[in-house]
N, C-alpha and C positions, 0 to 999 in steps of 0.2 A: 324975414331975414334970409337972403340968400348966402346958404356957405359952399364955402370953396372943398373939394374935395376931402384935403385934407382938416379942413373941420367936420365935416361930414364924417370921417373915419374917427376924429377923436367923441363926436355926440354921439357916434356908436359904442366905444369902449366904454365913457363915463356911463352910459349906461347898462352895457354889459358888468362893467365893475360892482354898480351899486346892486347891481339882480346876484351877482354870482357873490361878491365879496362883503356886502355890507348885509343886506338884508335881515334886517332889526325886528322882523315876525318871522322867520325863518320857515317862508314858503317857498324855495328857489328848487325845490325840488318838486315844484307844483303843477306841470305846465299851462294848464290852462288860465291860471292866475300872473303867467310873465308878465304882464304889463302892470304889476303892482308898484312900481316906484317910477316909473318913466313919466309921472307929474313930476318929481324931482328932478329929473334930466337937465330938461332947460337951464334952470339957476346954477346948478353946478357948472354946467357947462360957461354961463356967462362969468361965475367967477374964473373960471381956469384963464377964459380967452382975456379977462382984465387984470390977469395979474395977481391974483391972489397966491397968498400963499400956504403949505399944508395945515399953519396953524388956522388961521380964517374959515378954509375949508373944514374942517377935523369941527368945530366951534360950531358953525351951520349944519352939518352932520348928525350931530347929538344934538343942536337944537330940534331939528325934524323926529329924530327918535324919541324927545321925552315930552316934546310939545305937541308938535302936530302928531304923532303917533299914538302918545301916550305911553310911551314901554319903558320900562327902566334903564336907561342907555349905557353904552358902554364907550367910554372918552375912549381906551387905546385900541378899539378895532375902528373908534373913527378916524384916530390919528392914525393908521396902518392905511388905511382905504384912503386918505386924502392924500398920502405919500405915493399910493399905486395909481393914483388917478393921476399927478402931475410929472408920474413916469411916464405914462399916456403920450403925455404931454410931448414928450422929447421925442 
């Protein structure tokens, strides 16, 4: 999929967001592990650009934290994280 600059800049932040503001094993202070959630990237990103909303997003969020991760998740820093990612957005 080719994006447009300005997608390009928000697949940036949603991933900057989820390294600096979500990170649900709290290694962001790791660097040689940056690249620990940018398999997430894409799908966040395709929910933002279809539309979704923070709750959708915040729902998917904590699904990857207690499924696919396995960690005891936390709903309100995913609802917090999915409200700065479609700030991003604007």
């Amino acid at each position: 999929m080719r994006m447009t600059p300005d997608q390009k800049k928000l697949f940036e932040l949603i991933d900057e967001i989820l390294w600096k503001d979500w990170d649900p094993i709290g290694v962001n202070e790791i660097d040689n592990v940056r690249n620990e959630y940018q398999s997430y990237t894409p799908h966040i990103f395709s929910l933002v650009i279809h539309g979704a909303d923070s709750i959708e997003i915040a729902e998917h969020l904590y699904k990857l934290e207690t499924i696919d991760i396995g960690v005891t998740g936390d709903k309100n820093r995913c609802e917090e994280v999915a409200k700065k990612i479609l700030e991003a957005k604007s």
